[in-house]
C-alpha positions as CSV (number, residue, x, y, z in Angstrom):
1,X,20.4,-18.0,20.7
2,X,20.7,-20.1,17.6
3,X,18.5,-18.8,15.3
4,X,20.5,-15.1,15.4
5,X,24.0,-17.2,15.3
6,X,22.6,-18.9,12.1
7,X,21.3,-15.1,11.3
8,X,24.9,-13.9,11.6
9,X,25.7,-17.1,9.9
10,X,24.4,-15.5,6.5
11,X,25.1,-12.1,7.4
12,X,28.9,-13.1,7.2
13,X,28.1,-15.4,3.9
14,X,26.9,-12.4,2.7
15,X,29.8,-10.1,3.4
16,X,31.8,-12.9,1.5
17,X,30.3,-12.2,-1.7
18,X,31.0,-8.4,-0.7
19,X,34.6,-9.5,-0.1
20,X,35.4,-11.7,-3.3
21,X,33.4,-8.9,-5.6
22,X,36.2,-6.0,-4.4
23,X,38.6,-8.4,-5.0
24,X,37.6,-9.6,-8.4
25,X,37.8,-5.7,-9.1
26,X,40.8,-5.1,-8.0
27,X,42.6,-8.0,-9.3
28,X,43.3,-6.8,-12.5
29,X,45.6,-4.1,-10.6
30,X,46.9,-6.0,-8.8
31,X,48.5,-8.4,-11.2
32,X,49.2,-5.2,-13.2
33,X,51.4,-4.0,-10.5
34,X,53.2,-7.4,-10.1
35,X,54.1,-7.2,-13.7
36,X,54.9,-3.4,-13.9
37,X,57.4,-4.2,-11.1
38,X,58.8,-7.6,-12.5
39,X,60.1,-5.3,-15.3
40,X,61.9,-2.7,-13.1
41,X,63.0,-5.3,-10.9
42,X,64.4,-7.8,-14.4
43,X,62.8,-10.5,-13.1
44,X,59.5,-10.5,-15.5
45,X,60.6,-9.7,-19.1
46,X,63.9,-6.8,-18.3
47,X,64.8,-4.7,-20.9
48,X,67.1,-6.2,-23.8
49,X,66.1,-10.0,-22.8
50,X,64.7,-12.2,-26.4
51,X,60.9,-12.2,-24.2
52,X,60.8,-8.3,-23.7
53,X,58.4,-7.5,-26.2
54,X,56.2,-10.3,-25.4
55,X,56.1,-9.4,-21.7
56,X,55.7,-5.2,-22.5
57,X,52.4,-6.6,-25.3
58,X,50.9,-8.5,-21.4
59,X,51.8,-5.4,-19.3
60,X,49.8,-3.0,-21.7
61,X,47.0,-5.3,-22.5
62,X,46.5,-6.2,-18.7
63,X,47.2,-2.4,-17.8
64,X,44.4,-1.5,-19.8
65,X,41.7,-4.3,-18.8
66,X,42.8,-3.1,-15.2
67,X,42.2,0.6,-16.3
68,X,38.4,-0.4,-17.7
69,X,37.9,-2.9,-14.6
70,X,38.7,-0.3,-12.3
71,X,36.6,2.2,-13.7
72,X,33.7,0.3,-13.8
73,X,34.0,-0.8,-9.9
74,X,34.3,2.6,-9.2
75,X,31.3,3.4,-11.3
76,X,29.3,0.6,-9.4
77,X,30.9,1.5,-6.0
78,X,29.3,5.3,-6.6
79,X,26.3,4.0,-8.2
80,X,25.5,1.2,-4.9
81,X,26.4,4.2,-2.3
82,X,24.5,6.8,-3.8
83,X,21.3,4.3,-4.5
84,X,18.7,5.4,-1.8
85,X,16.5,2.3,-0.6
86,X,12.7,3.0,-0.7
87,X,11.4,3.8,2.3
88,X,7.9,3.5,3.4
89,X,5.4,6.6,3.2
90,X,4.8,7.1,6.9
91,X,3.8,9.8,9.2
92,X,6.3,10.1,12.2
93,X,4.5,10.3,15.9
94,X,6.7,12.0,18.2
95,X,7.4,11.3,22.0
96,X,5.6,14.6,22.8
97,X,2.4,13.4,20.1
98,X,2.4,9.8,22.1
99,X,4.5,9.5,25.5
100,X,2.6,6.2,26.3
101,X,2.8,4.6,23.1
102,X,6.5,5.3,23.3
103,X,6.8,4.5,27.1
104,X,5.0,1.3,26.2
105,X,7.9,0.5,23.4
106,X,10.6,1.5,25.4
107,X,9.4,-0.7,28.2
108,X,8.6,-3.8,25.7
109,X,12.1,-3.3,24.7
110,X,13.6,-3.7,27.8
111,X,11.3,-6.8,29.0
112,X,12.8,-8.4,26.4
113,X,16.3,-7.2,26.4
114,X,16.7,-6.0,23.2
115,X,17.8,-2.0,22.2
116,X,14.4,0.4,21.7
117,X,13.8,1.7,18.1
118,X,14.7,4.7,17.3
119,X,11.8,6.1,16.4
120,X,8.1,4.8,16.1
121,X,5.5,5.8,12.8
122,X,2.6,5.3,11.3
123,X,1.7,4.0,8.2
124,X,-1.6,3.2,6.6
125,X,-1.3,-0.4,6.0
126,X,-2.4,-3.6,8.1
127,X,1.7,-4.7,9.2
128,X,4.3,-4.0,11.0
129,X,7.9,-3.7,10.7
130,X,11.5,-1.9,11.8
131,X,13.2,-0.4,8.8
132,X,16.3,1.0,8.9
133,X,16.3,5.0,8.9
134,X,17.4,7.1,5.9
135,X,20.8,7.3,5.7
136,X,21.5,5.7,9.6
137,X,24.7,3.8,9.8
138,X,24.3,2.9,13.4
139,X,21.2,4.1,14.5
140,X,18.6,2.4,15.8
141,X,15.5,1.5,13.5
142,X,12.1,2.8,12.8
143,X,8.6,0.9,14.3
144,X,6.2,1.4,11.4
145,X,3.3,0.3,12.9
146,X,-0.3,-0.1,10.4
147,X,-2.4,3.0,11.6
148,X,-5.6,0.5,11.7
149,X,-4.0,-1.6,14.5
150,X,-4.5,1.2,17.1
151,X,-7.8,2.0,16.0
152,X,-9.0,-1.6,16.5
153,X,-6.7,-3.1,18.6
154,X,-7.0,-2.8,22.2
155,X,-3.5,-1.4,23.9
156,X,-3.1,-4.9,25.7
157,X,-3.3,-6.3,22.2
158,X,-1.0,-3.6,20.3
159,X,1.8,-4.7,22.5
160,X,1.6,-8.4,22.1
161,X,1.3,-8.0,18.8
162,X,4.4,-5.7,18.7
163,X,6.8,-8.0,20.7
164,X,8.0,-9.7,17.8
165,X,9.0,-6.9,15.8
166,X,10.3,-4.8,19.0
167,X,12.5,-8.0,19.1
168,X,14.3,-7.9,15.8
169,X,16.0,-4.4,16.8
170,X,18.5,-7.0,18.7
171,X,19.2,-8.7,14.9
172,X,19.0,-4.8,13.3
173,X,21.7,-4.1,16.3
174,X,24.2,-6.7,15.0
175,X,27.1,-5.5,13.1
176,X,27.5,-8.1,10.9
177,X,23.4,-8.4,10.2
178,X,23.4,-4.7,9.9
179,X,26.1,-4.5,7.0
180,X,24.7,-7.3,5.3
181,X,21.0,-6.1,5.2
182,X,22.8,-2.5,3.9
183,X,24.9,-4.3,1.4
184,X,21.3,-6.2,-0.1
185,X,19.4,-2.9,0.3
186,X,21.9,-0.8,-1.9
187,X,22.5,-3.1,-4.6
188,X,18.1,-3.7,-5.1
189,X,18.3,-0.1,-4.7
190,X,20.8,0.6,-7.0
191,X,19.6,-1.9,-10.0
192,X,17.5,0.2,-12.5
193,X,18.7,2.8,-11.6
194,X,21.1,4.2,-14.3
195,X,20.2,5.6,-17.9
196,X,19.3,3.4,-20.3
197,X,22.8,3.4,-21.9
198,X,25.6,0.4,-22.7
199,X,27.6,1.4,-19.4
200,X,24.2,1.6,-17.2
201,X,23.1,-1.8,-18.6
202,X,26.5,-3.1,-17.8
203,X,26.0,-1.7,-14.2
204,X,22.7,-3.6,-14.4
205,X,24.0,-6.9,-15.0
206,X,26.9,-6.8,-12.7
207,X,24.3,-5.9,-9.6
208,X,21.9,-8.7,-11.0
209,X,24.9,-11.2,-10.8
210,X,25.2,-10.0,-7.0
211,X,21.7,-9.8,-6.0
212,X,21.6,-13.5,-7.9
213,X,24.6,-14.7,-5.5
214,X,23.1,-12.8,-2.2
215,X,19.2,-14.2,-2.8
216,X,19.6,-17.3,-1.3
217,X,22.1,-16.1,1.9
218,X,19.9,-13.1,2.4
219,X,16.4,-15.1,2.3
220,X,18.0,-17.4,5.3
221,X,19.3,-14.2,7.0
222,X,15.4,-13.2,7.3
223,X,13.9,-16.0,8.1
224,X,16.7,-16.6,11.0
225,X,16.0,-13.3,12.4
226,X,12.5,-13.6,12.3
227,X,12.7,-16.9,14.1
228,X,15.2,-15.6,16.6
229,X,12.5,-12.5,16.7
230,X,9.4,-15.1,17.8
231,X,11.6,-17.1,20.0
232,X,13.0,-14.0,21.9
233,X,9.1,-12.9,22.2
234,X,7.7,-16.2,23.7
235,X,8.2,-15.1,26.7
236,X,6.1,-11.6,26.5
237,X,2.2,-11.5,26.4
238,X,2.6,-15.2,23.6
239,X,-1.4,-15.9,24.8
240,X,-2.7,-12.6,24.1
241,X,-0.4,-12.5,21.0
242,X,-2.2,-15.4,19.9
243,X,-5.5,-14.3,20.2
244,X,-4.5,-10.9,19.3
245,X,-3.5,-12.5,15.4
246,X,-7.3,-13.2,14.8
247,X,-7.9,-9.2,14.8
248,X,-5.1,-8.8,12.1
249,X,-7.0,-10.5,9.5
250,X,-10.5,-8.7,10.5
251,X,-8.5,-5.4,10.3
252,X,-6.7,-5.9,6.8
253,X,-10.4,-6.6,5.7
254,X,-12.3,-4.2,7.5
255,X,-9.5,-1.8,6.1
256,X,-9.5,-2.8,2.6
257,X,-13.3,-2.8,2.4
258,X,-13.6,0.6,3.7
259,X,-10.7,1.8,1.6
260,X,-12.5,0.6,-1.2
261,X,-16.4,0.6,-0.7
262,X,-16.6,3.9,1.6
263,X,-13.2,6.2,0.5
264,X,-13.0,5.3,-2.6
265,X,-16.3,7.5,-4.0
266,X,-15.4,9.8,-1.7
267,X,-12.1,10.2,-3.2
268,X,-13.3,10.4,-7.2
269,X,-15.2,13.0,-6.3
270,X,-12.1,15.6,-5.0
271,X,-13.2,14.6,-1.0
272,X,-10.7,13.3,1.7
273,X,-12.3,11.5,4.2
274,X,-10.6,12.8,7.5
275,X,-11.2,10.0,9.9
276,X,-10.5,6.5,8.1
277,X,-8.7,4.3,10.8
278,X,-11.8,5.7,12.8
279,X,-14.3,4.5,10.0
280,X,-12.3,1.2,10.0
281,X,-12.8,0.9,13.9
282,X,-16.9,1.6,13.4
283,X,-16.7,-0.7,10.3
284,X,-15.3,-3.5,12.1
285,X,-17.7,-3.0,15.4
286,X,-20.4,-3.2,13.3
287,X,-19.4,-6.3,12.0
288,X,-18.5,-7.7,15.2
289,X,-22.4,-7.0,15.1
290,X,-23.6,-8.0,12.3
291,X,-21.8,-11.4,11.8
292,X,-22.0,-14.6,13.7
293,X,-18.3,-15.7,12.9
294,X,-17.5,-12.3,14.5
295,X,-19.0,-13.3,17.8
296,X,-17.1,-12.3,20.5
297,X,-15.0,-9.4,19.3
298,X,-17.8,-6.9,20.7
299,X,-17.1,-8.0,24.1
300,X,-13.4,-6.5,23.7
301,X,-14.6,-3.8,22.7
302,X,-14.9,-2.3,26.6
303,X,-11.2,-2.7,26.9
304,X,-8.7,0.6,26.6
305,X,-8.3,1.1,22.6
306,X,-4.6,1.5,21.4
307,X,-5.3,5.3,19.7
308,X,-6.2,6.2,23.4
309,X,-1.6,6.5,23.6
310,X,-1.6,8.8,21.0
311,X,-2.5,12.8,22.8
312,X,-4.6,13.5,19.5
313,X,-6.0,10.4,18.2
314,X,-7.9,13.1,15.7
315,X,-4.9,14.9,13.9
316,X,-3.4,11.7,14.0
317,X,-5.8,10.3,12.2
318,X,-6.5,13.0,10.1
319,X,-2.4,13.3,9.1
320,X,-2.6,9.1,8.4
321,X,-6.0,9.9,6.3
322,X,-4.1,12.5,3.8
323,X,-1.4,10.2,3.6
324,X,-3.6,7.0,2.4
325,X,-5.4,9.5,-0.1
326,X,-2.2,10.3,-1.8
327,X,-0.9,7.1,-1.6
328,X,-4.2,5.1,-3.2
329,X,-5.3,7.9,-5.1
330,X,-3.1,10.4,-6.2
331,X,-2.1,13.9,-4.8
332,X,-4.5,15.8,-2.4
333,X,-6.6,18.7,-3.3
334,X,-6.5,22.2,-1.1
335,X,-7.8,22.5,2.1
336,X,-11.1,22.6,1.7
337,X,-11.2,18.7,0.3
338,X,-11.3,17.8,3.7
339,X,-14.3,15.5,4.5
340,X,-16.1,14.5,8.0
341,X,-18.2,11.5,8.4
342,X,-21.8,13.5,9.2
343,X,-21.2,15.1,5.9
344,X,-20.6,11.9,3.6
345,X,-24.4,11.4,2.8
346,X,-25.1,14.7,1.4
347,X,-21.4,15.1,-0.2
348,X,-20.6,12.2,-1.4
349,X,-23.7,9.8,-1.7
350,X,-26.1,12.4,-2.7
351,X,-23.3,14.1,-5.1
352,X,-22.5,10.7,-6.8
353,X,-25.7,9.8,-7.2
354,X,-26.4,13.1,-9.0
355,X,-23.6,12.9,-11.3
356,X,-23.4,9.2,-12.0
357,X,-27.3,10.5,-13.3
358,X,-26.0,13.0,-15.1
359,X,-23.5,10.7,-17.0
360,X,-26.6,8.1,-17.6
361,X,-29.0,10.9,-19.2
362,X,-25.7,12.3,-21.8
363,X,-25.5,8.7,-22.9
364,X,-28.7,8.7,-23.6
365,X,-29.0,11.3,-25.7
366,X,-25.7,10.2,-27.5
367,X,-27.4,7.2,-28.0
368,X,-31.0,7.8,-28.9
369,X,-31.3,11.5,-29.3
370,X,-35.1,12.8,-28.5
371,X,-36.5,15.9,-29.1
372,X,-36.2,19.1,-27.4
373,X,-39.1,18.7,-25.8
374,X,-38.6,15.2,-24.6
375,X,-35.4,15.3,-23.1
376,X,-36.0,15.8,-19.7
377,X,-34.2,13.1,-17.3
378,X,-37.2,10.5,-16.2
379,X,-37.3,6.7,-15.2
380,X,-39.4,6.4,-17.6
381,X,-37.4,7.3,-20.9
382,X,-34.3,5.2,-19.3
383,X,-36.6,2.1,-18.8
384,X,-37.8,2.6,-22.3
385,X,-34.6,2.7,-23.7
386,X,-33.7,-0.4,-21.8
387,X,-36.7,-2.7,-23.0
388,X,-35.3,-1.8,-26.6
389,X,-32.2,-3.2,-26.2
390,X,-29.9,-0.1,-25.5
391,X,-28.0,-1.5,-22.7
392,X,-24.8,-2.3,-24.7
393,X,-24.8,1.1,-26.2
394,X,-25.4,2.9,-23.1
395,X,-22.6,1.0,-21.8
396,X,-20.4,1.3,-24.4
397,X,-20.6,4.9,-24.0
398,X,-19.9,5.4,-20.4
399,X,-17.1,3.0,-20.3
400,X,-15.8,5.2,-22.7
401,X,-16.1,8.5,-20.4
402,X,-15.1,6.7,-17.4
403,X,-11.6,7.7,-15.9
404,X,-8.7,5.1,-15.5
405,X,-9.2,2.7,-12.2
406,X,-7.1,4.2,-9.3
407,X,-4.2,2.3,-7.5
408,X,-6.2,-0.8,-5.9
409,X,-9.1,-0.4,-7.6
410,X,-11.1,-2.7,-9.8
411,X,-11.6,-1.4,-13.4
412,X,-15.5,-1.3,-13.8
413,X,-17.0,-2.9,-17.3
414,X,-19.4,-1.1,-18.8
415,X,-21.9,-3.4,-18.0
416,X,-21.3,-2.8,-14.7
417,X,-21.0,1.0,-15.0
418,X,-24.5,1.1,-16.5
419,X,-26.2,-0.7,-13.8
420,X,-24.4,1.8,-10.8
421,X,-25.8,4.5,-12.8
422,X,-29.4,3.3,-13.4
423,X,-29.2,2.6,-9.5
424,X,-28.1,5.9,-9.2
425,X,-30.7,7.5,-10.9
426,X,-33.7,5.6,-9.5
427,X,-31.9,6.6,-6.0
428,X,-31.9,10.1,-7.3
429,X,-35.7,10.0,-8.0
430,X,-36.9,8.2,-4.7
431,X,-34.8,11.4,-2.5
432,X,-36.5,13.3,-4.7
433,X,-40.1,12.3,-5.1
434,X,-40.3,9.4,-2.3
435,X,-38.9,10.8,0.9
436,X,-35.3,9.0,0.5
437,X,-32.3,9.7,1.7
438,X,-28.6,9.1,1.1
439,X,-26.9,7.0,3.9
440,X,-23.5,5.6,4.6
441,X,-23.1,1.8,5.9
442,X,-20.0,1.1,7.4
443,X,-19.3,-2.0,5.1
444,X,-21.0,-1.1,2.4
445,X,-20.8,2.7,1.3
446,X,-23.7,4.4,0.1
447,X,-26.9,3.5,0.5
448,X,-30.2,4.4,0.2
449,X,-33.1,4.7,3.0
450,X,-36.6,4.5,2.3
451,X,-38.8,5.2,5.6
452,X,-35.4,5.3,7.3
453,X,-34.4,1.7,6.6
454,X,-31.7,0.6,4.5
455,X,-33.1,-0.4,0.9
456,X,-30.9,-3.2,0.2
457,X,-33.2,-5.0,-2.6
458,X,-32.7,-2.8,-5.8
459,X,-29.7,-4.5,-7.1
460,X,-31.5,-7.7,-8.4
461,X,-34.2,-5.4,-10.5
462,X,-31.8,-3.5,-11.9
463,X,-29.4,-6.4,-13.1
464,X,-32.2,-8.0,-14.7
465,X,-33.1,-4.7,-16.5
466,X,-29.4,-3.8,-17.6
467,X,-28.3,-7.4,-18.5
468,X,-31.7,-9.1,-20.5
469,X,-33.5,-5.9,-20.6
470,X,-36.5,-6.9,-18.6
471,X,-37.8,-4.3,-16.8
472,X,-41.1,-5.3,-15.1
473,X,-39.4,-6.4,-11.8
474,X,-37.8,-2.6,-11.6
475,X,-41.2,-0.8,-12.8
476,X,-42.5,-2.9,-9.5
477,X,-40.0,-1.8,-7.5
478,X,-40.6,1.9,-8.1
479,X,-44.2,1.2,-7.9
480,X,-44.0,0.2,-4.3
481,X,-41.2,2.5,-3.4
482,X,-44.0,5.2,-4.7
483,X,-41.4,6.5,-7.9
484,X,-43.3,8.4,-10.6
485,X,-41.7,7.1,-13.9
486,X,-42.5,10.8,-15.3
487,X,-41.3,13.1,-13.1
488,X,-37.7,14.8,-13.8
489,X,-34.5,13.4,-11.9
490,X,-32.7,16.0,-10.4
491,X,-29.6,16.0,-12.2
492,X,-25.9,16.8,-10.7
């Protein structure tokens, strides 16, 4: 195959550089040695000859450079072999958690006559790769697979998808491929990696210089094995692959909008959704529903889905949930953070709504104190406040209370903080006086629902009121919705 015998090509250009850098470190020696023994030998400067002294000043200034050369090549030879490459967060599924999904492998493996990997995880992300395992000279590599692929894709799907990467374990199995990608991986590894002191920047430069002379031979070494990859996989399932590709791009956005629109609130307020590549797959089904370019997907939707090879699709899920918590949020709280779908309206809408209220009614008393008397949380002091001009002081204040943006997250203005929070508060008052309640939409987040349909039409009113401080739009709006202005908001 010619694109893995231009692969090996810069595999071997690669273990060049390897070559030439041992030998520039040992150089030095070697010509040290050469020297050393032209004087025992009185070929090089013998003893008692007029060129002696001149030759025993070269022996000791080229024994000492070789002294300081070779300590530093050993110091980067130690640093490169004990430099651990990143590897990606994942959660391993075992042959006894998914015998299908790994009979499936194994048998796309041998369809295309390339080793199986090793082993096969999941990782919450919308890709797919083989990495090499941690600390595996010779073994076979890891399929990380993105967990929302086998909550949307269909099985059929999952595997055509996956012959392309199941097809690079025959450039990982290469010798030469496989010492060159380990050569790369230690010395990005290893750069940084030192204290901040003269010999650790020294370190530094040398494994820039390398990484500098590998970039271009190691670029070409990926690209060749990801064309010999594609070309190896033509044969497998390449109509179904095709159409399969069009899901990819609907997952990474069905997954980034939930991520950010439904587990995100969920997540600020010390709850861990437990299903999310489950909410992905409902997200995405209800926009196969909702949108005409989607038209189409729904009809696939009667086909075997991929999670059905996995025994438990729910612990699964809820392991691959955890994981994306502590990887776009921070470190998981105990046990009881744990967060089910049914739930999410009266835990996390209703909750959010309360204390995003809260927040709004402390600014306003920071801002324009009132009397004891008159400090109870209505509409109708907020709106008030608003029609004088308060909006950039409100604001001001709860962008100051408002906790650094998470990983992936948007940092909110305060403009923008004020109007989720006088939407929160008029929300807060229609559950409590109108006969609201808190929903979830699957593309969307919270909601609210007014006669049990979706209320969709309060972000206009309240952008007007926030951003020119016109309120008469919103007063209407809580007029029809049936909002007293006077009666107190129940507060967090």
């Amino acid at each position: 195959m010619a694109a893995l015998d231009a692969a090996r090509a810069q595999a071997r250009a690669l273990l060049r550089i390897r070559a030439l850098a041992r030998a520039a470190a040992v150089l030095p020696a070697a010509v040290a040695v050469v020297l050393l023994a032209g004087r025992f030998t009185g070929r090089i400067g013998a003893p008692g000859s007029p060129d002696a002294f001149g030759w025993d000043v070269v022996r000791w200034v080229v024994g000492a450079f070789a002294v300081l050369v070779g300590l530093v090549a050993l110091a980067a030879i130690r640093r490169h072999a004990r430099a651990v490459p990143p590897s990606t967060p994942a959660i391993a599924v075992e042959p006894g958690q998914a015998p299908e999904l790994h009979r499936m492998i194994e048998e796309l493996a041998h369809r295309l006559g390339v080793p199986a990997p090793g082993a096969i995880a999941l990782t919450p992300d919308c890709d797919s790769w083989l990495e090499e395992p941690p600390g595996g000279h010779g073994r076979a590599p890891v399929l990380v697979i993105g967990s929302p692929f086998l909550w949307w894709m269909r099985a059929g799907e999952l595997r055509a998808l996956l012959a392309p990467v199941v097809a690079g374990t025959a450039a990982a199995a290469d010798p030469e491929i496989a010492a060159a990608r380990r050569f790369v991986r230690g010395l990005d590894a290893a750069l940084g990696s030192g204290r901040r002191t003269p010999p650790a920047r020294l370190l530094d430069r040398i494994t820039r210089a390398l990484l500098r002379a590998c970039r271009d031979y190691a670029a070409e070494l990926e690209r060749a094995a990801a064309a010999a990859a594609a070309e190896q996989a033509r044969a497998v399932d390449y109509g179904l692959r095709i159409a399969a590709q069009g899901q990819v791009g609907l997952a990474y956005a069905g997954w980034d909008r939930l991520l950010t629109r439904v587990a995100l609130p969920a997540w600020r307020l010390g709850r861990r959704p437990a299903q999310l590549n489950a909410g992905v797959a409902a997200a995405l089904t209800e926009l196969s529903r909702r949108d005409r370019l989607a038209e189409g997907y729904e009809s696939r939707l009667g086909d075997r889905p991929a999670c059905d090879l996995l025994e438990e699709p729910g612990a699964m899920d809820a392991a691959v949930s955890q994981l994306a918590a502590e990887l776009f949020h921070g470190p998981a709280r105990p046990e009881g953070a744990e967060l089910l779908w049914d739930d999410y309206p009266e835990q996390v809408v209703d909750r959010g709504w309360r204390l995003q209220a809260m927040a709004l009614q402390e600014a306003l008393d920071t801002v324009a104190p009132a009397p004891v008397g008159r400090r109870a949380p209505t509409l109708a002091r907020l709106l008030a406040r608003l029609e004088a001009g308060g909006a950039p002081a409100l604001a001001r204040v709860l962008a100051a209370g408002e906790p650094p943006a998470v990983p992936g997250a948007q940092e909110r203005g305060g403009r923008e903080l004020l109007a989720d929070c006088v939407t929160a508060m008029v929300c807060c008052a229609a559950v409590d006086g109108a006969g609201g309640k808190p929903g979830l939409d699957w593309l969307d987040g919270p909601v609210l629902l007014l006669g049990g349909v979706r209320r969709g039409d309060l972000a206009d009113p309240v952008a007007e009121a926030v951003e020119q401080g016109a309120v008469a739009e919103l007063r209407s709006w809580l007029g029809a919705a049936g909002i007293r202005l006077e009666k107190p908001v129940r507060l967090g």
